[in-house]
C-alpha positions as CSV (number, residue, x, y, z in Angstrom):
1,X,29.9,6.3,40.7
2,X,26.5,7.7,39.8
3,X,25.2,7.4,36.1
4,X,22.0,9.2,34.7
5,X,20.2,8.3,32.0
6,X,21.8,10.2,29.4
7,X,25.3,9.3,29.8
8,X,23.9,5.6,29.7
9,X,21.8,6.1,26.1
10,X,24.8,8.0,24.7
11,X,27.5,5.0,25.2
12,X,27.3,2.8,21.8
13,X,27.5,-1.2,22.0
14,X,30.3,-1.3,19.8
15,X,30.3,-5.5,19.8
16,X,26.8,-5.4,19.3
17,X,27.3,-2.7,16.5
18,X,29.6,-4.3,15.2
19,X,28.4,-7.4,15.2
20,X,25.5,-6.3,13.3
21,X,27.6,-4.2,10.5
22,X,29.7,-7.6,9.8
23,X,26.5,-9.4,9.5
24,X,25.0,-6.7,7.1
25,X,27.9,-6.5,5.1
26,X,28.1,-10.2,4.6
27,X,24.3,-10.6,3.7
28,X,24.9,-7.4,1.3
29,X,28.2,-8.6,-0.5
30,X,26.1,-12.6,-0.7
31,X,23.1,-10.9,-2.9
32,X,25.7,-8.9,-4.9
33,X,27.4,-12.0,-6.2
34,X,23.7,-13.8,-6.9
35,X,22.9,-10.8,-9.1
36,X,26.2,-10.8,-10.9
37,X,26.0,-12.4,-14.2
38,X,27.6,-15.8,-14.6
39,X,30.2,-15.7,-17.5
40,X,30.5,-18.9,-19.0
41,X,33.6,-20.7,-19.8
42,X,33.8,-21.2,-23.7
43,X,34.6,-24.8,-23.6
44,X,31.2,-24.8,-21.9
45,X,29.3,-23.4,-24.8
46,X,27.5,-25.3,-27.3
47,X,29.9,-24.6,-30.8
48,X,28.1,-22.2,-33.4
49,X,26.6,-24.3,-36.2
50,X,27.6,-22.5,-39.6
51,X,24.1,-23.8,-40.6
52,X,22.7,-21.3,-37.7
53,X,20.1,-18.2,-38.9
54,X,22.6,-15.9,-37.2
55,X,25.6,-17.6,-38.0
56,X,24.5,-17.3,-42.1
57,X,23.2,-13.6,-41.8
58,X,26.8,-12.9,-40.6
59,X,28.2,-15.3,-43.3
60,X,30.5,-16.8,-40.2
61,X,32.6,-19.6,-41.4
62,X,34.6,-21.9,-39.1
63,X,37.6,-21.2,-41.3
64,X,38.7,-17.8,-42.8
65,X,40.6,-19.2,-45.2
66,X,37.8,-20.7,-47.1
67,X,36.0,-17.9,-47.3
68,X,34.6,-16.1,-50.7
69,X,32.8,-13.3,-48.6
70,X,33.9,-10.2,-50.5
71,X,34.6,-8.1,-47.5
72,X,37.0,-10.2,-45.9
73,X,40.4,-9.5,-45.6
74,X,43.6,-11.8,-45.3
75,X,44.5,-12.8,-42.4
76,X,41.1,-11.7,-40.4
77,X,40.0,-14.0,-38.3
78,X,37.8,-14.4,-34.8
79,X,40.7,-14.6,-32.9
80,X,41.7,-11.0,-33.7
81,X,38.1,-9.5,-33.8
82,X,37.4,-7.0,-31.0
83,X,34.0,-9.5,-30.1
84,X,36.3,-12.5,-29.6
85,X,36.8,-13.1,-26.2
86,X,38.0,-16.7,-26.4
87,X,41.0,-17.8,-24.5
88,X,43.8,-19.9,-26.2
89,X,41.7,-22.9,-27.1
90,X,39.9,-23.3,-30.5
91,X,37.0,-22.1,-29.5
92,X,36.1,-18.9,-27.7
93,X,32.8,-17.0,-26.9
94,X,32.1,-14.4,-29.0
95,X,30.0,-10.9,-28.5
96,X,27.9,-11.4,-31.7
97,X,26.9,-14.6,-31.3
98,X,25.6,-14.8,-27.3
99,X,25.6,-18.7,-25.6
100,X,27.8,-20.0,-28.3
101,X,31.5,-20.7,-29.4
102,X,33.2,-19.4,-32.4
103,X,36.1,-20.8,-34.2
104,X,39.3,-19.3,-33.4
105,X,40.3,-20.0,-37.1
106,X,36.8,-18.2,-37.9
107,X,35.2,-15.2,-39.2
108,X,32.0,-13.3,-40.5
109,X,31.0,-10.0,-41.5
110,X,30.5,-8.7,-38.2
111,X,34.6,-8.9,-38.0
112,X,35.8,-5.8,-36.3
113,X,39.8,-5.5,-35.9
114,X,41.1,-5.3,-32.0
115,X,43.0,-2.2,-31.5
């Protein structure tokens, strides 16, 4: 069986190949998921304080009921705001106020309803 040079370059290593796609692909998909953002649990965040700048330029109150904030409306509260994105607990993160949790029983003026 006689083989010349170019029948010899044209044959592909296909363990080696693959070997080094598998490899790549592994070390690509491992940078991915360090890039990702980390979402935090809410029962992980720090509460938001009522007493907090953003918290009182948003008029948020940990209870909707009490509320005297002339643009709320019964029955609004952080639970069914389109920024809530709290689970079933009391507490859930909110868009509006980043690295904290918001009353579920909550609401401010940022209050937008879900649709």
């Amino acid at each position: 069986m006689k083989h010349d040079a170019k029948s010899v370059l044209a044959k592909p290593h296909t363990s080696r190949r693959r070997f080094v796609a598998a490899v790549s692909a592994v070390l690509g998909a491992a940078s991915i998921i360090n890039l990702l953002p980390r979402k935090a649990r809410a029962d992980e965040l720090p509460h938001l304080s009522p007493n907090d700048p953003t918290a009182q330029a948003l008029s948020y109150t940990e209870d909707a009921s009490a509320t005297t904030a002339a643009t709320h409306a019964p029955g609004s509260t952080c639970t069914n705001c389109n920024f809530f994105r709290g689970g079933s607990g009391a507490f859930g993160a909110c868009q509006l106020f980043q690295g904290k949790a918001v009353s579920g029983k909550g609401w401010c003026s940022g209050y937008a309803k879900k649709s």
